[in-house]
C-alpha positions in Angstrom: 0.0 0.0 0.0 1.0 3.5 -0.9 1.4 6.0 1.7 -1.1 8.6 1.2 -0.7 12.5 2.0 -4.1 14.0 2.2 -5.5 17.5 1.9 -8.4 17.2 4.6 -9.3 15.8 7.8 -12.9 16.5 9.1 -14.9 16.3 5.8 -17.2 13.5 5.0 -14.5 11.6 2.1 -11.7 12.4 4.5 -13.0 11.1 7.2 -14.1 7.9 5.5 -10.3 7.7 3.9 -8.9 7.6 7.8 -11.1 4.7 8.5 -10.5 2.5 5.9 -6.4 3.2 6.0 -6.3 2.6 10.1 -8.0 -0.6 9.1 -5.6 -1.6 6.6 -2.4 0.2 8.5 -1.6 2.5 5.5 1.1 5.3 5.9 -1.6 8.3 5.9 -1.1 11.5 6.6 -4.2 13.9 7.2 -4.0 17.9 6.6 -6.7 19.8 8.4 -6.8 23.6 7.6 -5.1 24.0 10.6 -2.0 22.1 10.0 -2.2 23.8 6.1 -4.1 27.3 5.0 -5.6 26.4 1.9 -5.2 30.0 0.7 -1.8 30.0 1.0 -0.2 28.1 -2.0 3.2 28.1 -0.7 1.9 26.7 2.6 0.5 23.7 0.0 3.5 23.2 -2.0 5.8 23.0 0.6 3.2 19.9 2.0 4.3 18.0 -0.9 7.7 18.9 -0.9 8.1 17.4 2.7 6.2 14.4 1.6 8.3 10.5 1.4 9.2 9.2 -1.3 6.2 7.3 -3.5 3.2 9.3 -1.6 0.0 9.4 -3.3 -1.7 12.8 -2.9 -5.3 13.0 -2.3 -7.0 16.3 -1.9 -10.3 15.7 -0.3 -10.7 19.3 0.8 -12.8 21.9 -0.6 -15.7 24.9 -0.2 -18.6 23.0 -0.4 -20.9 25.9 0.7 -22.7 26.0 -2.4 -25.8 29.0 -1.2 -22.8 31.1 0.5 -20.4 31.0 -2.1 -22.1 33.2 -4.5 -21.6 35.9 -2.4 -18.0 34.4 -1.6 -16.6 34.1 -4.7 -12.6 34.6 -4.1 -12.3 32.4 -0.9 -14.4 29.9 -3.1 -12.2 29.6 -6.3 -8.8 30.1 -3.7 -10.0 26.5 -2.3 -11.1 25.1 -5.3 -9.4 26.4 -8.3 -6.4 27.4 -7.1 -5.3 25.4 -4.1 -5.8 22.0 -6.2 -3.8 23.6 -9.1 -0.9 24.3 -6.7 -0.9 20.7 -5.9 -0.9 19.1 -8.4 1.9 21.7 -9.9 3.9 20.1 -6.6 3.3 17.0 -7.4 4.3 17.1 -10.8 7.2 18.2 -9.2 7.5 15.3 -7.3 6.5 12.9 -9.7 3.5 11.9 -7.2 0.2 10.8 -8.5 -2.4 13.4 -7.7 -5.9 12.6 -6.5 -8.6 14.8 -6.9 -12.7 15.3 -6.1 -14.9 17.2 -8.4 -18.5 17.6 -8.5 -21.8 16.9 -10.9 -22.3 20.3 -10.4 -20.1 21.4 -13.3 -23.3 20.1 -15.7 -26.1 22.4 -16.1 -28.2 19.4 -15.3 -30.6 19.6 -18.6 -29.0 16.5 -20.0 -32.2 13.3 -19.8 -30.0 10.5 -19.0 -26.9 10.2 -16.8 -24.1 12.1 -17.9 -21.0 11.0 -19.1 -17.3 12.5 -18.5 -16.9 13.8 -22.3 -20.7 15.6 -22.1 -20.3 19.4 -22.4 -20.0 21.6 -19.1 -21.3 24.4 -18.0 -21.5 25.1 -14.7 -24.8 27.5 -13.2 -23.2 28.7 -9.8 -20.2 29.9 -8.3 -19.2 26.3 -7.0 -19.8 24.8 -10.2 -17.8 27.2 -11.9 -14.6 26.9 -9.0 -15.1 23.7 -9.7 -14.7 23.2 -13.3 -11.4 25.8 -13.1 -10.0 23.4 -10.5 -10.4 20.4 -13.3 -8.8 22.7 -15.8 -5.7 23.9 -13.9 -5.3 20.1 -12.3 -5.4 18.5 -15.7 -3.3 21.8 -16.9 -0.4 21.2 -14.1 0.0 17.1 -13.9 0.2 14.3 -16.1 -0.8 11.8 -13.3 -3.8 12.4 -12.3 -7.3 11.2 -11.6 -10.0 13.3 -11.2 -13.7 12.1 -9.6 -16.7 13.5 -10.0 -19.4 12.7 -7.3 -22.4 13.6 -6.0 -24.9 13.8 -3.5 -22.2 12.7 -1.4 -23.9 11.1 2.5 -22.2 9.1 5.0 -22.2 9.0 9.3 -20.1 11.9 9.2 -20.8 15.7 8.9 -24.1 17.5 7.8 -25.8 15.3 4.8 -29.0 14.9 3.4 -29.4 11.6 5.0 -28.3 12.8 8.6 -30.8 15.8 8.4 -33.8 13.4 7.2 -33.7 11.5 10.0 -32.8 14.1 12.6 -36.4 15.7 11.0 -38.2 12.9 10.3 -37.8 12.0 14.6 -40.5 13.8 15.4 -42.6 14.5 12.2 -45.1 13.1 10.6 -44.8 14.9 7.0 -42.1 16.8 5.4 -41.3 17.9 2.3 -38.8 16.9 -0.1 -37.8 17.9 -3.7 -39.2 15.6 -6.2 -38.0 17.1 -10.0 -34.1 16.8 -9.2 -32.7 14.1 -9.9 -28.7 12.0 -8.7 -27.2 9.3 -7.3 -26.6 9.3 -4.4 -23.3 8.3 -3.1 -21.7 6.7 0.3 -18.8 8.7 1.1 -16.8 5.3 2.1 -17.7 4.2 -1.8 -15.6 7.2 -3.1 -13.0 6.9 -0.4 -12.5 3.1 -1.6 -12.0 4.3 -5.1 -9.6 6.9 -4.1 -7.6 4.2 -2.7 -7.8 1.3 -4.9 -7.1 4.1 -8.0 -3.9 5.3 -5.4 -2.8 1.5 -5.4 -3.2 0.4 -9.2 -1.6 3.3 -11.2 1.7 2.8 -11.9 4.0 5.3 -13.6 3.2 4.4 -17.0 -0.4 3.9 -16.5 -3.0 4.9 -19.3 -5.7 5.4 -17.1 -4.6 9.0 -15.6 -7.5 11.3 -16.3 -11.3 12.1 -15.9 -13.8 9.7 -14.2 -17.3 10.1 -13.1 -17.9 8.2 -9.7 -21.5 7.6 -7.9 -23.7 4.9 -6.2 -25.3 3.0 -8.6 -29.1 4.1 -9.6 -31.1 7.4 -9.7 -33.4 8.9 -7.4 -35.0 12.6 -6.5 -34.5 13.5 -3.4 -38.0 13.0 -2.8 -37.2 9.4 -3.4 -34.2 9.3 -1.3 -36.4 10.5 1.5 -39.0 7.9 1.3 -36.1 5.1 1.3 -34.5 6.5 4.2 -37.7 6.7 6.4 -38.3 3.2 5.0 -35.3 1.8 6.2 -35.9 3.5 9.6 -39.6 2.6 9.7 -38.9 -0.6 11.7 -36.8 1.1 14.4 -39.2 4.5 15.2 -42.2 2.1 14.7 -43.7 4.7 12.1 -42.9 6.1 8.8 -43.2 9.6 7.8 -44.9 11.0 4.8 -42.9 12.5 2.3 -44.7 15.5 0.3 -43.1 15.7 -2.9 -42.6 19.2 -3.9 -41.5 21.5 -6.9 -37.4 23.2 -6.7 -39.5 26.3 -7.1 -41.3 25.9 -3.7 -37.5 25.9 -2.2 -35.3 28.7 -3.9 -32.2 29.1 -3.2 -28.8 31.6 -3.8 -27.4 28.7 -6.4 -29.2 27.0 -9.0 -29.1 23.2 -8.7 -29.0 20.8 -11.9 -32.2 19.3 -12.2 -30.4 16.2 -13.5 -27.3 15.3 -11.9 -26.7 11.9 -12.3 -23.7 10.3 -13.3 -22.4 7.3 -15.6 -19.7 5.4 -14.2 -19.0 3.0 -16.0 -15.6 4.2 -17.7 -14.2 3.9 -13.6 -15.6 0.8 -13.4 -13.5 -0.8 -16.5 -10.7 1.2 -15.5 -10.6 0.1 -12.0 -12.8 -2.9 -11.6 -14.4 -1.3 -8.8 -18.4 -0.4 -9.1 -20.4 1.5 -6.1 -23.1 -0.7 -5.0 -26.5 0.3 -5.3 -27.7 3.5 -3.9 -30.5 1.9 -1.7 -28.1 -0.3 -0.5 -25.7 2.4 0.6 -28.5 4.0 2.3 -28.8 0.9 4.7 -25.8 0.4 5.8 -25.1 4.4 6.8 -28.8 3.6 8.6 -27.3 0.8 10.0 -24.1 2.6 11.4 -25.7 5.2 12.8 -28.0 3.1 14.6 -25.3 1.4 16.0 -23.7 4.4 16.9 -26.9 5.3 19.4 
């Protein structure tokens, strides 16, 4: 296994990256903003430069804000435009591979079926658009490097979609949800298992450096993600709330989010012989943690 130096510490991949390498003893190395000012691209390049010999660099840090960043437009593109360009200039200098998370949200979600990594861009918000820079001045700065795009990214970690459905759905008996959007939802520990097994397989002369599109298997609104996380819980609260399925235009919002945002990955999939499961499935098991977890 590859020791791994990681931009990232307390977000929902990272955290799921530091599980699954204390279980399997790998050499890993965790940034928090603390230990490195992601607005300070010296700060970031001299990371790398201090890094052993054969790291793998993952940055699984970013501003995920998506309502505040339209009205925070230069910290946003310093964290995700420019802070993943410096490191992947570093680690071109280092001849490290470079690891790197993107987002559906460079689509303008109009697309009817799943996208695919060569479909055109075109971001409709501020994140989006930091974003899709961040792509550009990673694949701009680094030969060896392999880009994922997610989405609706949940896990036992953090704020989520699937945390604050069941911290609502306690102790109501209706809420409503947004039916006409549309993703795949996708278990943090799924992306933080590709990371890895893509940190593991590429060698120095590997053809499969580039663009992938990575996401739990299957579509859903979030509407129907709702009503499958109240499903799974039904048994435990002894009741099952109702979910009123409601129009994007009954919740507005600073950003605009694609009304389609869901994701073909196949092309991982060959590359890497590793496949998310199911979505539903997904849903369970974080269910099933945070049961556990009281």
């Amino acid at each position: 296994m590859k020791p791994v130096l990681m931009f990232g510490a307390t977000g929902q991949v990272a955290r799921c990256v530091i599980d699954q390498a204390a279980a399997t003893a790998r050499p890993l190395t965790a940034l928090s903003r603390q230990d490195v000012d992601l607005l300070d691209t010296d700060a970031i390049r001299a990371a790398i430069m201090a890094a052993p010999e054969g790291s793998v660099v993952l940055n699984a840090a970013a501003y995920t804000a998506v309502d505040q960043a339209e009205s925070d437009v230069a910290a946003c593109r310093a964290v995700n435009a420019a802070a993943p360009a410096a490191m992947a200039e570093a680690c071109q200098a280092r001849g490290f591979v470079f690891l790197h998370i993107s987002t559906d949200y460079v689509f303008d979600g109009t697309k009817p079926s799943a996208y695919l990594e060569d479909d055109p861009t075109s971001p409709q918000g501020v994140y989006g658009e930091t974003k899709l820079e961040g792509e550009a001045g990673v694949l701009g700065a680094h030969d060896r490097v392999v880009i994922l795009r997610t989405a609706w990214v949940y896990s036992r970690y953090g704020k989520n979609f699937l945390k604050t459905m069941l911290r609502l759905g306690s102790d109501r008996d209706t809420l409503g949800v947004v039916d006409d959007q549309r993703g795949c939802p996708t278990q943090a520990a799924d992306i933080a298992a590709a990371l890895l097994i893509a940190a593991d397989d590429l060698s120095a002369s590997d053809d499969r450096y580039g663009l992938y599109n990575f996401a739990g298997q299957g579509g859903a609104s979030w509407a129907d993600f709702a009503e499958h996380i109240f499903q799974t819980q039904s048994s435990r609260w002894g009741r099952r709330p109702a979910v009123n399925r409601v129009t994007t235009a009954d919740y507005p919002t600073p950003a605009k989010r694609p009304a389609n945002s869901m994701l073909n990955s196949d092309r991982f999939s060959a590359a890497f012989g590793y496949t998310a499961p199911v979505w539903t499935e997904s849903v369970e098991h974080v269910v099933q943690q945070l049961a556990d977890e009281g």
